[in-house]
C-alpha positions in Angstrom: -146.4 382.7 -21.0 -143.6 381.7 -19.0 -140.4 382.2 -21.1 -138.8 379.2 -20.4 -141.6 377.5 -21.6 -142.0 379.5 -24.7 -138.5 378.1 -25.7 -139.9 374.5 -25.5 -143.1 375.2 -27.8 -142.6 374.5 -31.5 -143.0 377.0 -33.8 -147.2 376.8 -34.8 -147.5 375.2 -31.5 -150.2 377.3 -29.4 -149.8 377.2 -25.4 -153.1 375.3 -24.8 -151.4 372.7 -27.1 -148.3 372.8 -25.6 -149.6 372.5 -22.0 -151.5 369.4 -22.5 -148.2 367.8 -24.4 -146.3 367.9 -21.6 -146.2 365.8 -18.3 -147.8 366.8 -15.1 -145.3 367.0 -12.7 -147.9 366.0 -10.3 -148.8 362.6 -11.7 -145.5 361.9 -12.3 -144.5 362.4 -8.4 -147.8 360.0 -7.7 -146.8 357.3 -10.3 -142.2 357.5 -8.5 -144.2 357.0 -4.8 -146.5 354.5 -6.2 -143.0 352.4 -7.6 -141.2 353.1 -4.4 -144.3 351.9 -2.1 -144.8 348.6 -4.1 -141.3 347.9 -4.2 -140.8 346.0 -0.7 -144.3 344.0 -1.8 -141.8 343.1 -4.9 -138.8 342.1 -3.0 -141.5 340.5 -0.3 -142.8 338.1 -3.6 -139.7 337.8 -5.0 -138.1 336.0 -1.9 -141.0 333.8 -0.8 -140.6 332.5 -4.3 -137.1 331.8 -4.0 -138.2 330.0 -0.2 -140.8 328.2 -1.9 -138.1 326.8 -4.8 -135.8 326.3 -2.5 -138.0 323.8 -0.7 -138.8 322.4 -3.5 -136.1 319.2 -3.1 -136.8 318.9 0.3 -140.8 318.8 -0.1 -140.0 316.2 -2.7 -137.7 314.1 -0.3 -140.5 314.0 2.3 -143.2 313.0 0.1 -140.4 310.1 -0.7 -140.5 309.0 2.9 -144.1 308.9 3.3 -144.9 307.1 -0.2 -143.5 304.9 -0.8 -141.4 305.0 2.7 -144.4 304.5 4.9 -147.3 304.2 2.9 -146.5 301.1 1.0 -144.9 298.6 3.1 -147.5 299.0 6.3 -150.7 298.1 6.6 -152.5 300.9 6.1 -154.4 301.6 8.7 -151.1 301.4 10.7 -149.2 303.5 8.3 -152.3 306.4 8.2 -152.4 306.5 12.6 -148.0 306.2 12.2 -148.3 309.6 10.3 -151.0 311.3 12.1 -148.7 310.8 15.4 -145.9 312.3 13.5 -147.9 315.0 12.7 -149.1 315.5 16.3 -145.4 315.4 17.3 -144.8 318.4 14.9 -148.0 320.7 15.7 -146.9 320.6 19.2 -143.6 321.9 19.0 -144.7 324.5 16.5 -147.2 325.7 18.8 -145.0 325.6 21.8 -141.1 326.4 20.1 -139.9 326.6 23.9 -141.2 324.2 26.0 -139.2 320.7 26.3 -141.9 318.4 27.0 -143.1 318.8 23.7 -139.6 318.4 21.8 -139.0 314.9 22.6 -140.1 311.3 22.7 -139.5 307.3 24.2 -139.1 304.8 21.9 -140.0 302.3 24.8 -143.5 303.8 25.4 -145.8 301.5 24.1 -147.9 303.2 21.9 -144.9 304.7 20.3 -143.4 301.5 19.6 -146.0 300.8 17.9 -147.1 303.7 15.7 -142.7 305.0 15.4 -140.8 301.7 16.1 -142.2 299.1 14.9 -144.1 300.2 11.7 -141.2 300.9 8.6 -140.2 304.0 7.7 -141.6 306.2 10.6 -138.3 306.7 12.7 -136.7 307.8 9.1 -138.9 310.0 9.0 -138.6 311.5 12.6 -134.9 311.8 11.9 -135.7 313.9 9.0 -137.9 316.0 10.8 -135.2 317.0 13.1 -135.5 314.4 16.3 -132.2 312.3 17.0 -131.4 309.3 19.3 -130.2 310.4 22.6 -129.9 309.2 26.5 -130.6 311.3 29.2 -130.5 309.7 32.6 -129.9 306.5 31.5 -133.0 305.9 29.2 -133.2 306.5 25.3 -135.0 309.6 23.7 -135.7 311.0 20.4 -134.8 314.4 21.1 -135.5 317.6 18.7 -133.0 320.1 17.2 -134.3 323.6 17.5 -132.7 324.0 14.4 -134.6 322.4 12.2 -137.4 324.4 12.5 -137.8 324.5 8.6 -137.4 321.1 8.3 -140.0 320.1 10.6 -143.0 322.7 9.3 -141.7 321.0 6.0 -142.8 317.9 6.9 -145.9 318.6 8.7 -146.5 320.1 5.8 -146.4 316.8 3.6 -148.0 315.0 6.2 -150.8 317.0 6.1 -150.9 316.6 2.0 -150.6 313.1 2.5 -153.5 313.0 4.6 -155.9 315.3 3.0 -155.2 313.0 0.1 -155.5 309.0 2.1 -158.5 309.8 4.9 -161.6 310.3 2.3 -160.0 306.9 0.7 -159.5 305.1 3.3 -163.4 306.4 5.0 -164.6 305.2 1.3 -162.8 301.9 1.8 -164.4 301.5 5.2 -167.7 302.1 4.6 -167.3 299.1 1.5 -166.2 297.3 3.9 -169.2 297.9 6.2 -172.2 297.4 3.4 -170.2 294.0 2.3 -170.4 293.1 5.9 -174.1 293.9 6.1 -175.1 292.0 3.5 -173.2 289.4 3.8 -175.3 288.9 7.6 -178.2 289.4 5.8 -177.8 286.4 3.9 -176.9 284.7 6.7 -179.7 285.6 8.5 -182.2 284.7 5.9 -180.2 281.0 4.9 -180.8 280.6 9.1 -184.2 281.8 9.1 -185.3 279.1 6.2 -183.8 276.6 8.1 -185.8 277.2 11.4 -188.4 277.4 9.3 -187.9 274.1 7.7 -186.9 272.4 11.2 -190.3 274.2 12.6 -192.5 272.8 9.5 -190.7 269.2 10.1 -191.8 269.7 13.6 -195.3 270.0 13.1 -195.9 267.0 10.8 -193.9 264.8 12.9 -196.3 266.1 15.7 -199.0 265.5 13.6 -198.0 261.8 12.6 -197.0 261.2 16.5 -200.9 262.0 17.3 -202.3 260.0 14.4 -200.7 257.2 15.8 -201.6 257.7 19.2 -205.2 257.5 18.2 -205.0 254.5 16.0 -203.6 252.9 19.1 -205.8 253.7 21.6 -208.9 252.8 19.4 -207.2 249.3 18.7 -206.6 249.2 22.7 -210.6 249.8 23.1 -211.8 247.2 20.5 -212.5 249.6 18.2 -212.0 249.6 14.5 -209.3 251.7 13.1 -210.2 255.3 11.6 -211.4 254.5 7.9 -208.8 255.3 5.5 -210.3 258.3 3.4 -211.5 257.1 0.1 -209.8 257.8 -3.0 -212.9 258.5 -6.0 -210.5 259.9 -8.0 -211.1 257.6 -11.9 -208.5 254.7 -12.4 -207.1 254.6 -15.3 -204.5 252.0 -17.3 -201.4 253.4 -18.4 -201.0 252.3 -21.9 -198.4 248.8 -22.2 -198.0 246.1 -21.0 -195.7 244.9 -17.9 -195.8 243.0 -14.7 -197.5 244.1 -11.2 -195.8 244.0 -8.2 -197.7 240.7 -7.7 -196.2 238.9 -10.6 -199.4 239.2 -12.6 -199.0 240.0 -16.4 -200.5 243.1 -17.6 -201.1 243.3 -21.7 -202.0 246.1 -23.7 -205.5 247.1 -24.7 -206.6 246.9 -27.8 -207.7 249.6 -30.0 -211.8 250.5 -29.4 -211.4 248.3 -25.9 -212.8 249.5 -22.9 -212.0 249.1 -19.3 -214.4 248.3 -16.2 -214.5 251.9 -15.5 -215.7 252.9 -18.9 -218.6 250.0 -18.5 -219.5 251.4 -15.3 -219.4 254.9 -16.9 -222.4 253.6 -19.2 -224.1 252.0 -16.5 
């Protein structure tokens, strides 16, 4: 036994027992690299943390600009093709930092009028993206600061939130829209459809009627007598009380056990 470790053992201690009390000076080297490797991943954590709760305010103030900045007082299929521009304006200058044609825009083109001019809240929120009024060569721009970097991946960001969020509502919305459409043709279509029907059964009869006539005419043109009217052999029969005919005649009611011409004839 090594005498410096003998001085460390308490009395009754035996060296196996003493061994396997102490630390291994091995492990304890792994466990100090271990802490020193995982360290930078720490710091690493620690300060996309304190990014992400610094951003926290500004995320906020975006999502204020698009709802209820943009959202709300446009119609909204204007408002949803207003922020998919301003997000196509962003994506290109993130994925080309250095090249000018992507970092600016003319509020006189017409389609940008329209989706960034006209609509409320859009030029707001170009502003806070990092694009400012400006005139080169005697015509207006919205021209990007290179320095805003953060504040334009910021709101692409929102944007894209926004939009995740809006699209599957509005595609719901649309397709509503569509089978209320479709059925409402539907019943168009079948309100027309009885009608031409109607007109077409109309059409008939009075062709029948037209013919009818025809006939009658030409048989009375060719001394002949008129079709006979078909014969009704149906049973006559008095409606009980008593009234006036459309001849003037006086009709009075039968009396109990009385029988009528057609009854006698029944006998017969």
């Amino acid at each position: 036994m090594d005498p410096t470790e003998a001085e460390d053992v308490h009395p009754g201690t035996t060296y196996a027992q003493a061994r396997a009390t102490r630390p291994d000076h091995d492990e304890v080297a792994a466990a100090i690299e271990r802490r020193l490797q995982a360290e930078p991943e720490r710091a690493a954590a620690a300060s996309s943390n304190a990014t992400f709760d610094g951003n926290h305010e500004k995320r906020q103030e975006f999502r204020r600009l698009i709802d209820p900045g943009i959202l709300r007082p446009n119609p909204r299929h204007i408002a949803l093709e207003s922020l998919q521009t301003l997000l196509k304006l962003a994506e290109n200058i993130i994925a080309h930092p250095d090249d000018p044609k992507y970092q600016k825009f003319k509020p006189t083109n017409s389609t940008i009028n329209r989706l960034l001019v006209e609509p409320k809240g859009t030029l707001e929120y170009a502003v806070a993206i990092g694009f400012a009024p400006q005139v080169e060569n005697f015509q207006p721009f919205y021209i990007w600061n290179k320095r805003r970097m953060n504040d334009l991946k910021i709101g692409a960001a929102m944007i894209k939130e926004a939009l995740d969020r809006e699209l599957p509502k509005e595609e719901r919305a649309a397709r509503r829209r569509a089978e209320e459409k479709a059925a409402e043709e539907a019943a168009k279509a079948k309100v027309k459809q009885a009608f031409y029907d109607d007109r077409k059964g109309r059409a008939i009869t009075d062709e029948r009627e037209r013919t009818a006539r025809a006939a009658a005419a030409a048989r009375r043109a060719a001394g002949l007598s008129p079709e006979p009217e078909v014969e009704d052999n149906r049973p006559k029969r008095r409606m009980p009380g008593s009234g006036n005919t459309l001849s003037g005649d006086v009709v009075q009611p039968e009396e109990d056990g009385a029988r009528t011409d057609d009854d006698e004839g029944d006998e017969e």
